[in-house]
Backbone bond lengths (Angstrom), bond angles and torsions (degrees), N, CA, C in turn:
res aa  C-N    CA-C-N  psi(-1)  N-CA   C-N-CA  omega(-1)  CA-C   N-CA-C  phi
1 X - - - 1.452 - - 1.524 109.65 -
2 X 1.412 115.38 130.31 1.377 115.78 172.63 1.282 120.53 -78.87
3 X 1.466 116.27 137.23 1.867 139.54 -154.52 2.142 83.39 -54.85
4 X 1.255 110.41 164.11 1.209 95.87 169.47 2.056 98.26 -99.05
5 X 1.349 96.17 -175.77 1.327 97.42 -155.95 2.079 83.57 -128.29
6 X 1.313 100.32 99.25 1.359 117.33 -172.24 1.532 126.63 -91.59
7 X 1.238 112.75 91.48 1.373 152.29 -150.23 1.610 90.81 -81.63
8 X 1.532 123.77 -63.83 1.484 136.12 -155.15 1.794 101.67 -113.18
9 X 1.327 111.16 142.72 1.420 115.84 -166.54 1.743 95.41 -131.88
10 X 1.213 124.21 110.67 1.279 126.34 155.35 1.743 131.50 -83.81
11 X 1.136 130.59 99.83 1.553 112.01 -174.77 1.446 88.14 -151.80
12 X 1.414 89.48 154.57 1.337 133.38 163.85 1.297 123.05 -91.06
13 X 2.065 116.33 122.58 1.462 101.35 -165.75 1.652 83.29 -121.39
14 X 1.469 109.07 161.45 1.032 113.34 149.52 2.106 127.90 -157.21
15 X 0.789 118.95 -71.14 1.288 139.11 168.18 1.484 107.87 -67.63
16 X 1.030 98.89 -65.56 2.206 112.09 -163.21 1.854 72.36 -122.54
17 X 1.574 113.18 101.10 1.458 99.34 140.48 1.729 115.16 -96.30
18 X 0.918 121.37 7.68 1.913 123.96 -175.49 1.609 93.08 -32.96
19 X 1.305 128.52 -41.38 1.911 116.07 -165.36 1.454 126.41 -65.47
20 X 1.813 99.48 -17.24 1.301 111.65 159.35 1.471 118.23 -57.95
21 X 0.772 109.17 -53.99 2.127 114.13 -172.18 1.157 89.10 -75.32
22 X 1.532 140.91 -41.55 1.787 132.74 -160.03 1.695 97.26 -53.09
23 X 1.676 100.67 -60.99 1.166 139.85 179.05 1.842 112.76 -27.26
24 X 1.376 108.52 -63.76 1.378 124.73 176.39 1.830 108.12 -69.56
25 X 1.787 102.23 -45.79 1.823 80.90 177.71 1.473 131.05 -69.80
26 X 1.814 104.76 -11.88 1.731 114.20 -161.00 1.884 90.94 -100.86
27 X 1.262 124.46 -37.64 1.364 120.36 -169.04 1.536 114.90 -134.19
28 X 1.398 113.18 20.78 1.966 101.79 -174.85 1.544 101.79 -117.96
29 X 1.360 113.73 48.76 1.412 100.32 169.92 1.169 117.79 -82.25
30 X 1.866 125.62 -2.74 0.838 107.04 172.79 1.770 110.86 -126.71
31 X 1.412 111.20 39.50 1.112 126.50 -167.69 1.413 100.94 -60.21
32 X 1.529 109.23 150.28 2.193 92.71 158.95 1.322 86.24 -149.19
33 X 1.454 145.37 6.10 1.315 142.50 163.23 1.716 122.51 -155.56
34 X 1.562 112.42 122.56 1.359 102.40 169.85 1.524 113.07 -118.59
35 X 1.070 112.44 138.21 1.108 132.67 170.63 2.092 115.70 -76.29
36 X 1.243 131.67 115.04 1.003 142.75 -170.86 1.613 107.33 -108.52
37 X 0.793 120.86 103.13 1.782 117.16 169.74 1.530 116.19 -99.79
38 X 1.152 116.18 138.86 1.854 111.56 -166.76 1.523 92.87 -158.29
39 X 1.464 122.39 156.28 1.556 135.47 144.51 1.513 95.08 -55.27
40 X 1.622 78.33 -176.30 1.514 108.37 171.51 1.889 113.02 -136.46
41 X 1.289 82.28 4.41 1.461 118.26 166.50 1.709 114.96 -15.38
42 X 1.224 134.41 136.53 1.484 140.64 150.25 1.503 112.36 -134.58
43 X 2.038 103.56 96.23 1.627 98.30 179.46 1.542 78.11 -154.86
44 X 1.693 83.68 175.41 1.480 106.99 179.21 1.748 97.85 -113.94
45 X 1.090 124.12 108.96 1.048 124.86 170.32 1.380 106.89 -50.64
46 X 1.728 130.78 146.05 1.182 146.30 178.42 1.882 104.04 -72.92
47 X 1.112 84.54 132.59 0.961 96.10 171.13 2.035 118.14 -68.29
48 X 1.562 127.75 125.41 1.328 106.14 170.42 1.566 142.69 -32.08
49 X 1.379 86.95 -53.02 1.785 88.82 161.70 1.605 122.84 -63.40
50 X 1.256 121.35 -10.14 1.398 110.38 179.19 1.461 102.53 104.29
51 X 1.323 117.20 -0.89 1.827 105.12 179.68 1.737 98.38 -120.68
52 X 1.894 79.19 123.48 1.647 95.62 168.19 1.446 121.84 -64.83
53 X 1.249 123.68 -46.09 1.062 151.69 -165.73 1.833 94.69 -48.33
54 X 0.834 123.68 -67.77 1.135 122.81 -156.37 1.991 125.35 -112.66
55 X 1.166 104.11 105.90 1.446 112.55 -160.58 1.833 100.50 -98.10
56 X 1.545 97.85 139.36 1.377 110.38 171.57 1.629 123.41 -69.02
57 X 0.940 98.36 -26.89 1.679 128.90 -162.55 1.802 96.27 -49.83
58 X 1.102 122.11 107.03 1.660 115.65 173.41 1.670 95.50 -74.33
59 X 1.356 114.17 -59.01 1.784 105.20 -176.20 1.870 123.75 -48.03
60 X 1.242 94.75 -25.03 1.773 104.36 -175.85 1.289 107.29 -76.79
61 X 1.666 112.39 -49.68 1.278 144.59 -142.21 1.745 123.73 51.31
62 X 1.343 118.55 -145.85 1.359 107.67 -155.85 1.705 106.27 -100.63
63 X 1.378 118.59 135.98 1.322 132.53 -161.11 1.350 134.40 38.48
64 X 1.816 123.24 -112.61 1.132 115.37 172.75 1.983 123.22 44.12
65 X 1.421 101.71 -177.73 1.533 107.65 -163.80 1.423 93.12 -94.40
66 X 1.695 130.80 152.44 1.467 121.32 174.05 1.992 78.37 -113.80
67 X 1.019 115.69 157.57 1.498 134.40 170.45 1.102 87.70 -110.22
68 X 1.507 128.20 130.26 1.508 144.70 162.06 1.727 104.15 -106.26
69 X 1.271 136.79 -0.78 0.880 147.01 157.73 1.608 118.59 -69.28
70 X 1.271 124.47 -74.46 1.147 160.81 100.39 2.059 95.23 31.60
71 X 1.416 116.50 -77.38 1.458 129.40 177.17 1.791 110.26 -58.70
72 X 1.378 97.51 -47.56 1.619 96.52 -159.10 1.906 93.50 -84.02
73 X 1.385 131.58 -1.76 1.065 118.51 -173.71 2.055 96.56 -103.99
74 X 1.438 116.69 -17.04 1.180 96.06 -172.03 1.659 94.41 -90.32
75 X 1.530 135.64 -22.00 1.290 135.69 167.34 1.241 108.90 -61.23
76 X 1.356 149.00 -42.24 1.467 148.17 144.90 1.512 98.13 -26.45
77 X 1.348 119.16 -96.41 1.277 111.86 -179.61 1.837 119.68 -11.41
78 X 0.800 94.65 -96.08 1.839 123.60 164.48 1.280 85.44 -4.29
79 X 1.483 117.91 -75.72 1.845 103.08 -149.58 1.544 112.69 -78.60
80 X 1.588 120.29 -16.33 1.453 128.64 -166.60 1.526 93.27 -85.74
81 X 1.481 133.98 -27.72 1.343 104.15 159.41 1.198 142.77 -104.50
82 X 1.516 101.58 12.60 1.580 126.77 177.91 1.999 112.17 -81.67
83 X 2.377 88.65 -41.18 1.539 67.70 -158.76 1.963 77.35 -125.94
84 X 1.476 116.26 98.53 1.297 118.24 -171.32 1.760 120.09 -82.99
85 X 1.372 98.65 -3.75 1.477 87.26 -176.63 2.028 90.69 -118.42
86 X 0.876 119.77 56.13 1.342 152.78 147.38 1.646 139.92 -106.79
87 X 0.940 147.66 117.79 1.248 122.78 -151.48 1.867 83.45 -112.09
88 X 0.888 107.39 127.01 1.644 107.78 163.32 1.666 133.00 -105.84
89 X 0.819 132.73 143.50 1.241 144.70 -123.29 1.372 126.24 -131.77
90 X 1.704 128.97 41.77 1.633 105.74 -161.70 1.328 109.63 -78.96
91 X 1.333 87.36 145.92 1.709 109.27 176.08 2.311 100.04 -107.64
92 X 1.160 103.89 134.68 1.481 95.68 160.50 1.161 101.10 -111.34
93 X 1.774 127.33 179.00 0.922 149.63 -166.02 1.863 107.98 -167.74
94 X 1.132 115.63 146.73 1.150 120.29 -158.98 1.972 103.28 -91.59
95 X 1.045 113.74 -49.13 1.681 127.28 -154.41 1.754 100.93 -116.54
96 X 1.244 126.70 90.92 1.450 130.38 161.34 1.726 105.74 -67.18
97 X 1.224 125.10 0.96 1.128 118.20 164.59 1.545 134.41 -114.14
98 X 1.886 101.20 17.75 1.271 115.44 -150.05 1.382 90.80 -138.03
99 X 1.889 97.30 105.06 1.796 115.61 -169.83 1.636 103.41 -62.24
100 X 1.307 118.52 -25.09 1.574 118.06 -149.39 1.830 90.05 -80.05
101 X 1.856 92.92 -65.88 1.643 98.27 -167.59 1.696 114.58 -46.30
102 X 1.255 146.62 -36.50 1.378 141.53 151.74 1.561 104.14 -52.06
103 X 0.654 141.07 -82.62 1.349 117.28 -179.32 1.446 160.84 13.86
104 X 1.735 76.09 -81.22 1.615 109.80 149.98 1.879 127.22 -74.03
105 X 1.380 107.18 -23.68 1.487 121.81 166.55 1.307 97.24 -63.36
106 X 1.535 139.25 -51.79 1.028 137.20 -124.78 1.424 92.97 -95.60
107 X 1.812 114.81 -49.76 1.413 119.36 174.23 1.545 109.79 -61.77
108 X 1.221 136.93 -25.48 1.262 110.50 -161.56 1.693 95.77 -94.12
109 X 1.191 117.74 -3.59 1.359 117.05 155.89 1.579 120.42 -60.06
110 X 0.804 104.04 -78.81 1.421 118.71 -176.90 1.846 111.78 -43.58
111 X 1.247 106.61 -30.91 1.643 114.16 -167.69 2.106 96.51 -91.02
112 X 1.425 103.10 -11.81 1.612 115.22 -178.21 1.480 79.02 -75.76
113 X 1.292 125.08 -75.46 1.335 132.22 -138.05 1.682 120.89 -55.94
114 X 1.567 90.06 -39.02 1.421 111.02 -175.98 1.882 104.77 -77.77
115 X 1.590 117.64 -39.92 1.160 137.58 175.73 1.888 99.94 -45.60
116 X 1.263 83.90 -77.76 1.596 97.70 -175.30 1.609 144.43 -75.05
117 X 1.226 96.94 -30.20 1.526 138.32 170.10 1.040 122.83 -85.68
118 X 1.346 111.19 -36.05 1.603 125.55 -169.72 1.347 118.07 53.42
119 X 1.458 128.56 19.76 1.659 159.32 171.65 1.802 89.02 -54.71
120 X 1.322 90.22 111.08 1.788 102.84 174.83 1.398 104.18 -76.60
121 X 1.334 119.82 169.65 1.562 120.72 -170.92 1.525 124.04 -85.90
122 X 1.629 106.32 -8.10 1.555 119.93 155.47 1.001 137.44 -96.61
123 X 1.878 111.11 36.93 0.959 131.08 -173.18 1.568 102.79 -127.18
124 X 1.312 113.72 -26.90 1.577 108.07 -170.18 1.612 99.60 -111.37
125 X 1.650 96.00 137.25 1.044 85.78 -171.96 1.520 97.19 -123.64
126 X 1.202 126.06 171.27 2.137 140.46 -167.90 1.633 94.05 -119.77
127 X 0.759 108.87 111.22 1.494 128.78 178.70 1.484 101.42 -92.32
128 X 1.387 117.90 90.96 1.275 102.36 -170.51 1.738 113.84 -112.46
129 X 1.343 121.57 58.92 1.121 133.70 173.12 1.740 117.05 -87.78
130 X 1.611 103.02 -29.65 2.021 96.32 176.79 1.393 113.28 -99.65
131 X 1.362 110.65 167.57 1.226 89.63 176.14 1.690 110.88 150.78
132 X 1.182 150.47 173.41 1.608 145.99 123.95 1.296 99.00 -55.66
133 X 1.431 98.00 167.50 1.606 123.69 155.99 1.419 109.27 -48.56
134 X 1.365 115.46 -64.99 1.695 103.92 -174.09 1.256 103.86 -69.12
135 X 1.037 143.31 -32.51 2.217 145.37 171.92 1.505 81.57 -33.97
136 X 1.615 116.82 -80.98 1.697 108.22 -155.32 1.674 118.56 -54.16
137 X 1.275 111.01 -44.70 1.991 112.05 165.28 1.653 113.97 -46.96
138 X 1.342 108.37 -58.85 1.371 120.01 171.47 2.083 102.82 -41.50
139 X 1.612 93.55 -62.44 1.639 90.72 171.23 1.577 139.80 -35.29
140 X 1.740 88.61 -53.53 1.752 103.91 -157.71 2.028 79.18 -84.60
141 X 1.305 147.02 -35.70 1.213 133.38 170.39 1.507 124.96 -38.92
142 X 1.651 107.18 -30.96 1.643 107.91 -159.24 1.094 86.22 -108.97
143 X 1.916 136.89 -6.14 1.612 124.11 156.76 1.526 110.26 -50.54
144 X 1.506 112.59 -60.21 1.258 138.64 -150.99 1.487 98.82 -72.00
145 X 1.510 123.58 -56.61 1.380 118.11 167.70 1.132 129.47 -58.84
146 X 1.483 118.13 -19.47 1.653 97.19 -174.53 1.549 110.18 -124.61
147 X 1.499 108.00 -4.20 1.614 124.29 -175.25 0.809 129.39 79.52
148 X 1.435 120.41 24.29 1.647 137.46 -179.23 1.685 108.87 -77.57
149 X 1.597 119.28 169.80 0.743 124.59 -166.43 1.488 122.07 -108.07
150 X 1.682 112.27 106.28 1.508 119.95 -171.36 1.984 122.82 -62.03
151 X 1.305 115.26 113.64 1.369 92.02 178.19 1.944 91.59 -115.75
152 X 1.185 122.37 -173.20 1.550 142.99 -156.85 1.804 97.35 -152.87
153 X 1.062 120.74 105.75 1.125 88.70 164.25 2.523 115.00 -129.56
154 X 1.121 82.70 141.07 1.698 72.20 -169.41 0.992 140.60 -94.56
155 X 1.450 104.54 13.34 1.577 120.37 175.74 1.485 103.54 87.19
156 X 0.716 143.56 -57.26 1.881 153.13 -177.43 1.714 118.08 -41.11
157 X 1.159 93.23 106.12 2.232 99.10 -179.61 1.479 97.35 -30.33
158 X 0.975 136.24 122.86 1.443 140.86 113.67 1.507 112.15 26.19
């Protein structure tokens, strides 16, 4: 079977967006639009153990508010003058904890693309490496429902 040839880029940035650019140098040669989905969010994610206070995160560093608003607009920036014959795309979304609303963001993407674009469905692919826990379920659901194409990506050279 031939690789599909991935025209449309769906992802979710937030905290660590680095999988976007990984994403574009290992598979977007034939990119011509990505789609970016982000809050507008200002929180400190909880820590697993239950302590706010203290964050693992070397890029964040320790506690305080992270602006995901704030993040996903200077990574917007970043890629529109890095990668210009790309058109990039933010999408916001209100609820990083709300499986349904990505979902439905995700389809009315995809149903634009095909609508307008006429971008077949083995062309776009859901990059589903950013995100919450419920972002990736919400993710791997709108693979499975609409037949789009799942990539992972882990940050790590080749």
């Amino acid at each position: 079977m031939a690789k599909p040839k991935i025209t449309v880029l769906i992802s979710l940035i937030g905290k660590h967006p680095q999988h976007v650019e990984h994403f574009i140098k290992e598979k977007g040669t034939n990119l011509k639009r990505v789609y970016l989905l982000h809050t507008c969010d200002k929180d400190q994610p909880a820590n697993r153990d239950g302590n706010d206070n203290e964050s693992k995160c070397k890029e964040c560093g320790r506690g305080g508010l992270i602006d995901y608003g704030k993040l996903a607009s200077n990574t917007i920036k970043i890629l529109k003058e890095k990668h210009d014959d790309i058109k990039v795309i933010p999408e916001t979304y209100e609820d990083a904890h709300d499986i349904h609303e990505l979902q439905i963001r995700i389809d009315r993407i995809v149903k634009d693309e095909q609508k307008n674009h006429e971008t077949i469905l083995k062309n776009i692919a859901l990059e589903i490496s950013g995100g919450t826990n419920i972002a990736a379920a919400a993710q791997i659901f709108a693979v499975y429902n609409l037949g789009i194409v799942p990539f992972y990506v882990d940050n790590k050279p080749n």
